[in-house]
Steps between C-alpha positions, in 0.01 A plus 500: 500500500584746823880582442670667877702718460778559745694851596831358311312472182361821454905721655607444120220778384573795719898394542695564215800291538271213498338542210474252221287416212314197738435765760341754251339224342367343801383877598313570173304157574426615900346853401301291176356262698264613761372266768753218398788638773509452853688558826444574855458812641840534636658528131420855522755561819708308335533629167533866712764347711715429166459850351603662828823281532558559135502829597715474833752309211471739271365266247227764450459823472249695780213649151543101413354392814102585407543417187572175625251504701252610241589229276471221755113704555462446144493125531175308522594266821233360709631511834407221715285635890669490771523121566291338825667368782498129298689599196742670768523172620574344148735781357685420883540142442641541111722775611644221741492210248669657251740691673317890373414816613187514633478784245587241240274217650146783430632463133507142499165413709287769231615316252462168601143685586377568192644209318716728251862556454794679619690763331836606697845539477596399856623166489466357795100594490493348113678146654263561772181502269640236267524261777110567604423444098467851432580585156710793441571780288892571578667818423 
């Protein structure tokens, strides 16, 4: 089953002070597994976006920052194209019935997509997918 992967599951790998024995656990199965993980294209800006505020927060050092980026490289995800003017449509109208992100909302329409499940640790997206009878992975 296609498991989508959101940018809140994978800031526990590259983010020390969030690091726990589910996160390195949950990262040993991503970088096993390849062709099993999805997300859309936009988890790449926003998993960059999180290392340069930890960064700006001093949660990370500067010589951390591509080797956070290398290890998010490292990880077999199938990113999802660039979705048509439709699943714009579709990711619009979950974003609004569920109260999300639009950035939140691509998560949920992929996986709703492909029929899989959801791992995240934003709860408002997990509630969100629950509700659509997504099953989910939560960390």
């Amino acid at each position: 089953m296609a498991i989508v992967i959101d940018a809140s599951a994978a800031v526990p790998w590259f983010l020390p002070d969030e690091a726990s024995e589910q996160s390195d656990y949950f990262y040993k199965q991503v970088v096993s597994s390849q062709g099993l993980y999805h997300a859309p294209a936009l988890w790449i800006w926003e998993t960059g976006h999180i290392l340069m505020s930890a960064l700006r927060r001093k949660r990370v050092l500067p010589e951390q920052l591509q080797a956070g980026l290398a290890q998010l490289h490292g990880c077999p995800i199938s990113f999802a194209p660039i979705p048509s003017a439709h699943k714009q449509f579709q990711i619009l109208r979950l974003a609004q019935t569920h109260d999300l992100s639009y950035y939140d909302a691509s998560y949920l329409e992929l996986v709703l997509s492909l029929n899989g499940q959801l791992a995240s640790a934003d709860s408002k997206l997990v509630h969100a997918a629950k509700s659509c009878g997504v099953l989910c992975i939560d960390l």
